[in-house]
C-alpha positions as CSV (number, residue, x, y, z in Angstrom):
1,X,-27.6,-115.9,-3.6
2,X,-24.6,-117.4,-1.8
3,X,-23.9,-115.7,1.9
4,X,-20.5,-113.6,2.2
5,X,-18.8,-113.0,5.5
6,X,-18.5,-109.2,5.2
7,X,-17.7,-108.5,8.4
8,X,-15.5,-109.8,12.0
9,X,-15.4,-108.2,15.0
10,X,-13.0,-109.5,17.6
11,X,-13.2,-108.8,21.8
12,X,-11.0,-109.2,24.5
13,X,-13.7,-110.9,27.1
14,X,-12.8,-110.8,30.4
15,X,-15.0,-111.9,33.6
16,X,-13.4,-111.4,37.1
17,X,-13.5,-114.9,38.9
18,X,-15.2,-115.0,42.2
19,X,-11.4,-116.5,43.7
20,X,-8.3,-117.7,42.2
21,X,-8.3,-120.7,41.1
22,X,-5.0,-123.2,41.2
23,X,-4.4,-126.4,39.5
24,X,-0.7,-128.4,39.7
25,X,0.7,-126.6,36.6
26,X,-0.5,-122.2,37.5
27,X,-3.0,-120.4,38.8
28,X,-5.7,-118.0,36.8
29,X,-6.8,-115.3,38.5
30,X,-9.3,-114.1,36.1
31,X,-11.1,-115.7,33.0
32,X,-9.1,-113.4,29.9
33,X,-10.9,-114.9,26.8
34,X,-11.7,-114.2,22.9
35,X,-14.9,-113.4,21.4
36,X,-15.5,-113.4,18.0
37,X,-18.4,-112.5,16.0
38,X,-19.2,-112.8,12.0
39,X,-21.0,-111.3,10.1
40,X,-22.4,-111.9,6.5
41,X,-23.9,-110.2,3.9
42,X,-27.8,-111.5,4.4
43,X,-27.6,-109.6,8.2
44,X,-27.1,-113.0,10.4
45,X,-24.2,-113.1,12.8
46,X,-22.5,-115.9,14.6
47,X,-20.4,-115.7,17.9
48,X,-17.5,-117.7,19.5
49,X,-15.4,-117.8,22.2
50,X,-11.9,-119.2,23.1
51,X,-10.7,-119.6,26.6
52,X,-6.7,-119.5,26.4
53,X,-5.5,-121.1,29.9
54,X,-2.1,-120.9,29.0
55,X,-0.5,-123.3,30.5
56,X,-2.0,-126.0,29.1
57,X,-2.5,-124.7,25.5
58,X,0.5,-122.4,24.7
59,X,-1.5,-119.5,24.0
60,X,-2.1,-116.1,25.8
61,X,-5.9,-113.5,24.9
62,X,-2.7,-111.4,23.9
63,X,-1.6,-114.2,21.2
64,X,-5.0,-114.8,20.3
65,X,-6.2,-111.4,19.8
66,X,-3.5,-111.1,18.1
67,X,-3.6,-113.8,15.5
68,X,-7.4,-113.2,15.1
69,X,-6.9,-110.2,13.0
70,X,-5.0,-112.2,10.6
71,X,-7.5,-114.8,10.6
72,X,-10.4,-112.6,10.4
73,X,-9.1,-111.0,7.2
74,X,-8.6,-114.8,5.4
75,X,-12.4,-115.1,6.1
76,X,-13.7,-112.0,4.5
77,X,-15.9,-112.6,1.3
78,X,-15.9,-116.4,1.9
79,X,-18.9,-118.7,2.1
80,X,-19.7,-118.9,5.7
81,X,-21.9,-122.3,4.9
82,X,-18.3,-123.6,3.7
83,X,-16.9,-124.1,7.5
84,X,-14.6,-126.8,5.7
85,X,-12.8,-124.5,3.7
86,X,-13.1,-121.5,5.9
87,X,-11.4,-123.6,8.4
88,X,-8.7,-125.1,6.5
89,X,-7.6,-121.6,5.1
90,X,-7.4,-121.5,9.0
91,X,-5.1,-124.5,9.7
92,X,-2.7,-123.4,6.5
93,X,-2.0,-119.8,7.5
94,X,-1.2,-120.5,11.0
95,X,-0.1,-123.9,12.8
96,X,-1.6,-124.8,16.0
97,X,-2.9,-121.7,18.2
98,X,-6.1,-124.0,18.5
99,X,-7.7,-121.6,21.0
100,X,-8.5,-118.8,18.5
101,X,-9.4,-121.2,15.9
102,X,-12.2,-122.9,17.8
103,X,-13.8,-118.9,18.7
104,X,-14.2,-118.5,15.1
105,X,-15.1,-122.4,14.4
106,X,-17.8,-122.1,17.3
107,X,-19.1,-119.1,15.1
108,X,-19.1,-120.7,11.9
109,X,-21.3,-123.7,13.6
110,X,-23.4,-121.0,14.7
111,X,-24.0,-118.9,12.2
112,X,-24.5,-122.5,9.7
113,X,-27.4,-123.7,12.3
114,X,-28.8,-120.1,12.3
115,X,-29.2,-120.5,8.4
116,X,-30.4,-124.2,9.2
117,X,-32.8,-122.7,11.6
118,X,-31.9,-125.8,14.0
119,X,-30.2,-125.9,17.1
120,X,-26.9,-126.6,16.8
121,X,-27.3,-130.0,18.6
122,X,-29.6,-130.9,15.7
123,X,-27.8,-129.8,13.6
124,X,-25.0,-131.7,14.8
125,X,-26.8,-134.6,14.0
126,X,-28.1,-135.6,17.7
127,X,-31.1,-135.0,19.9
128,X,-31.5,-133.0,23.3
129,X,-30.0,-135.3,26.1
130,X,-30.2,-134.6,29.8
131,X,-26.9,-133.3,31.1
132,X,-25.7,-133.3,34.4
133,X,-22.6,-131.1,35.4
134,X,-20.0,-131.9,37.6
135,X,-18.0,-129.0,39.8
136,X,-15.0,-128.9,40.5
137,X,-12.6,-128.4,43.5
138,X,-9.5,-126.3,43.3
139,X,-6.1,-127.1,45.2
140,X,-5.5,-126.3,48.5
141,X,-5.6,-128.0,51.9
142,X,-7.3,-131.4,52.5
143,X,-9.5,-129.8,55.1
144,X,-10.4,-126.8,52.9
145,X,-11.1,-128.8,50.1
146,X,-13.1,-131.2,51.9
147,X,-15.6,-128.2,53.2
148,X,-15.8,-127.5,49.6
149,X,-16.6,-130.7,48.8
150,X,-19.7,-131.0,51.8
151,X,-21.0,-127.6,50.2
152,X,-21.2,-129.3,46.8
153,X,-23.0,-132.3,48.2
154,X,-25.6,-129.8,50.1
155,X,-26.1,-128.5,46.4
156,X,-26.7,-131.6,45.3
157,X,-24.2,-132.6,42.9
158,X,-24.2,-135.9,41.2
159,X,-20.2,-135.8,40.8
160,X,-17.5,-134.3,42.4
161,X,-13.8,-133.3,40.3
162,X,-11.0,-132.6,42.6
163,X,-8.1,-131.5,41.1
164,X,-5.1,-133.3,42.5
165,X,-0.9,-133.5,41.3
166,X,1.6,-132.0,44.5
167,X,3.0,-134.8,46.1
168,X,2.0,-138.2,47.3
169,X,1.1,-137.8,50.7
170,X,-1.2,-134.3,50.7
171,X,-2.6,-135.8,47.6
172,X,-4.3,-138.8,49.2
173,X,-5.3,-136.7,52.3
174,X,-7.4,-134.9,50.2
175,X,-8.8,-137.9,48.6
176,X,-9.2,-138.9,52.3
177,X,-10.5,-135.8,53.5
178,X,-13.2,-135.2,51.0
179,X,-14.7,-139.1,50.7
180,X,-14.9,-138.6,54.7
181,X,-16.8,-135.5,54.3
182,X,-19.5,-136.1,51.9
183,X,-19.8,-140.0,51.9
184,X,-19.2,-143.2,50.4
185,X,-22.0,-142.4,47.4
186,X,-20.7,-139.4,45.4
187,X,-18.2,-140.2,42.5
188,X,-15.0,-138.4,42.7
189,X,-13.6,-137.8,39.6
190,X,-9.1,-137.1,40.4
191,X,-7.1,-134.4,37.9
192,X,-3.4,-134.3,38.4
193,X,-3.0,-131.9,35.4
194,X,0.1,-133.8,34.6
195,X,1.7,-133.3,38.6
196,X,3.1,-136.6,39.1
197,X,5.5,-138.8,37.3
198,X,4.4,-142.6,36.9
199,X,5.5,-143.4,40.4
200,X,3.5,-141.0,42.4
201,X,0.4,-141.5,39.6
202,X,0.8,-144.8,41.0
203,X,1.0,-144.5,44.5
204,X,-1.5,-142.0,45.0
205,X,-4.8,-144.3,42.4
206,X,-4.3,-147.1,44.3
207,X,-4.4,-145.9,47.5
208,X,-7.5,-144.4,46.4
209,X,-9.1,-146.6,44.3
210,X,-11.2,-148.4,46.9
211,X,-13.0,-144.4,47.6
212,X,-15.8,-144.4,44.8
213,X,-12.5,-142.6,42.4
214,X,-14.5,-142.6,38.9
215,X,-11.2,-142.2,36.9
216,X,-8.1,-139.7,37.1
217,X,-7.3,-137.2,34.4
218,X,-3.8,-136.4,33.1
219,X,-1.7,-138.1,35.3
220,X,1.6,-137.7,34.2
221,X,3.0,-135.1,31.5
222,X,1.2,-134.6,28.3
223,X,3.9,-135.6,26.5
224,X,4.4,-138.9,28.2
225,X,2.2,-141.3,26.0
226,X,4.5,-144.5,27.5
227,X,3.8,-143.6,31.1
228,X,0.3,-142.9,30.6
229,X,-0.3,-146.1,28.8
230,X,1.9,-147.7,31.9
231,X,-0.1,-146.1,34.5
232,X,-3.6,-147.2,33.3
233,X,-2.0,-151.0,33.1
234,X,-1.2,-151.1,36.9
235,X,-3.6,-148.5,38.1
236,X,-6.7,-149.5,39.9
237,X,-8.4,-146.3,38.5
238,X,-9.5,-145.8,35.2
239,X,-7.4,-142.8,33.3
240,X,-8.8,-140.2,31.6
241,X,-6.6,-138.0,28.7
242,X,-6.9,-134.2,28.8
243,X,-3.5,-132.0,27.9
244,X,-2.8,-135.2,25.8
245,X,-5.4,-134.8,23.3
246,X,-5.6,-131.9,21.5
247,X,-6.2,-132.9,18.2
248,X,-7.5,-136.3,16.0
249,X,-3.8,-137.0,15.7
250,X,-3.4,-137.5,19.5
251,X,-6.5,-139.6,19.6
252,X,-5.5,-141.8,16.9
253,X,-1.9,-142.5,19.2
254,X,-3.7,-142.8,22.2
255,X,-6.6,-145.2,21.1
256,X,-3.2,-147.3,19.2
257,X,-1.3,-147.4,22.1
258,X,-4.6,-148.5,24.4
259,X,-2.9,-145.8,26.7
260,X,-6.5,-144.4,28.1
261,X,-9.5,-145.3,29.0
262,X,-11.5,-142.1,28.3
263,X,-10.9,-138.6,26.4
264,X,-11.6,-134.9,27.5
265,X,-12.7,-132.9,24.4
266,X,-12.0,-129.3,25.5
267,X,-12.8,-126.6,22.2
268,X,-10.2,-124.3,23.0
269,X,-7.2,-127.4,22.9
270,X,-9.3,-128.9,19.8
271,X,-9.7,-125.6,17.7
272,X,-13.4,-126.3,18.1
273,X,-16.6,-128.2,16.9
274,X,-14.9,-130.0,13.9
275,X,-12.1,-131.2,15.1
276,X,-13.8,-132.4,18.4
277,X,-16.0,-134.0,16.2
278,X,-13.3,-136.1,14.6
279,X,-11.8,-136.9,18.0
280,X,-14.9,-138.6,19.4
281,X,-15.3,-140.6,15.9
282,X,-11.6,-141.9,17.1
283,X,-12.7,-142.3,20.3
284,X,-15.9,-144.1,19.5
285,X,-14.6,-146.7,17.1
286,X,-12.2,-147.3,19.5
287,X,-14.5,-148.2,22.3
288,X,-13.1,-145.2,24.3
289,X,-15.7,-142.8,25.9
290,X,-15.6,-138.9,26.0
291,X,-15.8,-136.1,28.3
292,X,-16.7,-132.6,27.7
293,X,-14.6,-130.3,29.6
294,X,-14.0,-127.0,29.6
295,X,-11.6,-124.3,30.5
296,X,-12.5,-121.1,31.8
297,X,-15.3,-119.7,29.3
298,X,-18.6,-118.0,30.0
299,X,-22.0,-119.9,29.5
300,X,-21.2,-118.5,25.6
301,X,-18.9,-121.4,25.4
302,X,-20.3,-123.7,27.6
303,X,-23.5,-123.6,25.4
304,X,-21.4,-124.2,22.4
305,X,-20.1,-127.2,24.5
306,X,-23.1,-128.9,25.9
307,X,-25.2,-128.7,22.6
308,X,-22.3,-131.3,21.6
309,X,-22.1,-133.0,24.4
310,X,-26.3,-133.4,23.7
311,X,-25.6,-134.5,20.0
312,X,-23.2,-136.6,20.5
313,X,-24.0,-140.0,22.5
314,X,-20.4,-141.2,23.1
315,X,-20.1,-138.4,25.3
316,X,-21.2,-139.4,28.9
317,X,-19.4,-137.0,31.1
318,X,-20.0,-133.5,31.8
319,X,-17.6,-130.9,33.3
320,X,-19.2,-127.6,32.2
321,X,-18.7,-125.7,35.7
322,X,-16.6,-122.7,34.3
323,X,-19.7,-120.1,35.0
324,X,-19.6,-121.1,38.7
325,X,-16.3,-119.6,39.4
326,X,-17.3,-116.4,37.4
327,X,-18.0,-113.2,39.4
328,X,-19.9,-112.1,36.2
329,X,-22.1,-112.9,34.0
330,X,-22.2,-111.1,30.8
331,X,-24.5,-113.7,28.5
332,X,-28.0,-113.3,27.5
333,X,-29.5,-116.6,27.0
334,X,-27.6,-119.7,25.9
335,X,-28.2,-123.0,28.4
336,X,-29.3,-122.1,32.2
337,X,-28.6,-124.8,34.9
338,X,-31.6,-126.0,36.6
339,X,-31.2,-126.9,40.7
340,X,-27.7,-125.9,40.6
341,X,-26.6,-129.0,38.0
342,X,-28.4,-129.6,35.4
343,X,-28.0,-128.1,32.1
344,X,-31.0,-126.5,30.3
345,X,-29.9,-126.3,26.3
346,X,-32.5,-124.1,24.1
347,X,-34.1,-124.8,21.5
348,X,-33.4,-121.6,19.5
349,X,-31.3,-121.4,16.3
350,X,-27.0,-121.8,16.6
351,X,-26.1,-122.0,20.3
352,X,-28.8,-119.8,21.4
353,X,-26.1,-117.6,23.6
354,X,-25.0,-113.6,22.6
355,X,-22.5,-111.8,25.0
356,X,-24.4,-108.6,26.3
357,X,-23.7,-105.0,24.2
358,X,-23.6,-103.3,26.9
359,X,-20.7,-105.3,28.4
360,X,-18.6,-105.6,25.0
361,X,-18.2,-101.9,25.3
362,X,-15.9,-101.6,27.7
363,X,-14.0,-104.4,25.9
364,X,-11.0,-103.4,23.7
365,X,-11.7,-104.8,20.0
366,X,-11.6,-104.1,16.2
367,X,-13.5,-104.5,13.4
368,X,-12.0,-106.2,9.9
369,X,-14.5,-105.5,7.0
């Protein structure tokens, strides 16, 4: 007998950071997510999660909690197994809002590997691959930032992200200040979250090129496809698109306009698994590598995240450091990181992550059934 979704709950998930933490375009000063879960008529569940950093992708855990009752009710008595057509009656109610859309398309992927009985990078297609996470460094000072930096080394990190995109001068001090700190060997990997115009995105990768810079996300405005393109001509750094890719569309430009050198995939700007599935398709026939990044979501997300980054070999960096910044920890099972960095992805059914009872309690939800 064909599954039915008979059932969605929705939660508000929020997990206190340890600190605020500030990029060039806001600051979050706690991690104010979606979970969804659905349910089907045989007794299997899946679960998802969106992480709405606002900023970046235009939507709020008001705006998406909102929305997801709408959406859940489109789903209900629909073949789960059909993640096509759940997901286009998706994408026809309601344009954009990708961040809701990829908690219930991480759901749908895990409740179709649950009925696979594989783990969802098998069922992806791919094989278990050893991960290694960066972690990242917030804006503030050069010399705070480079103590940061040191305590990530004495962790043992294989890669370092600094986020970068105030002005010129405090921008290359902390490029200064942090190589000085921990070393010629460790890569630094630069994100301007769209802080400079092409001048400054100029100024500040090639006076920084020559200290071990792996490439620079986002530097100039998402919108700014001519810019970009212009910056990673003249640049000594390789360029990296993150707020400029959100769906296959924006790959397809960038990859046209040879404008980057390598894509973030982020679920919560893609609208999840399938889309980000497309974009590395784009990305791969276009001899452009990916990244898999992530927002602000628990290690619920993040194990949605790294069995795709496993699966998929045309993904060969890793920024799945969310977790770290999280005063709490409310997920039973999923991937564990092993010495600090590396990621542990299980072999069990879907994801293999659930978000504990006992914490979703004192979460405000609702039930569509």
């Amino acid at each position: 007998m064909t599954p039915k979704i008979i059932k969605i709950e929705v939660f508000k998930l929020n997990i206190p950071l340890k600190a605020p933490v500030a990029i060039a375009i806001g600051t979050i000063e706690a991690a104010k997510n979606i979970l969804v879960k659905i349910h089907t008529s045989d007794g299997w569940y899946g679960t998802g999660e969106g992480a709405p950093f606002w900023m970046i992708v235009g939507e709020t855990q008001a705006t998406a909690y909102a929305a997801a009752h709408d959406l859940a009710k489109l789903l209900l008595g629909k073949n789960p197994l059909d993640i096509e057509g759940c997901l286009l009656a998706l994408d026809r109610y309601l344009a954009a809002n990708a961040t809701v859309k990829s908690a219930f398309d991480i759901a749908l992927y895990d409740l179709a590997a649950k009925y696979a009985n594989m783990p969802l990078y098998q069922f992806l297609g791919g094989s278990k691959r050893h991960i290694v996470t960066d972690e990242t460094i917030y804006l503030a000072t050069p010399e705070a930032m480079s103590q940061d930096a040191l305590k990530i080394k004495e962790r043992g990190a294989q890669a370092i992200k600094v986020k970068l995109g105030t002005d010129v001068q405090t921008d290359i001090r902390r490029v200064e200040a942090i190589r000085r700190a921990i070393g010629e060997k460790i890569p630094i990997r630069t994100d301007a979250n769209q802080g400079w115009d092409y001048a400054s995105a100029i100024k500040v990768l090639n006076a920084t090129a020559d200290w071990n810079v792996e490439y620079c996300e986002q530097p100039v405005k998402h919108w700014d496809y001519a810019n970009l393109a212009r910056v990673r001509q003249f640049a000594q750094v390789p360029i990296c698109a993150d707020e400029s890719v959100f769906s296959p569309q924006d790959a397809l430009k960038l990859t046209h306009l040879q404008a980057v050198d390598y894509f973030n995939i982020k679920f919560s700007k893609s609208g999840g698994i399938r889309n980000a599935v497309k974009i590395n398709a784009i990305a791969e026939a276009a001899g452009v590598r990916c990244m898999i990044g992530c927002m602000s979501e628990s290690r619920l997300g993040i194990s949605a995240n790294a069995h795709f980054a496993s699966a998929l070999t045309n993904v060969v960096f890793y920024d799945l450091d969310s977790p770290f910044e999280h005063a709490d920890d409310p997920v039973i099972d999923g991937i564990t990181y092993q010495n600090h960095y590396h990621v542990q992805i299980p072999d069990t059914p879907g994801h293999g992550a659930d978000v504990d009872v006992a914490f979703l309690q004192h979460m405000e939800g609702f039930e569509v059934s």
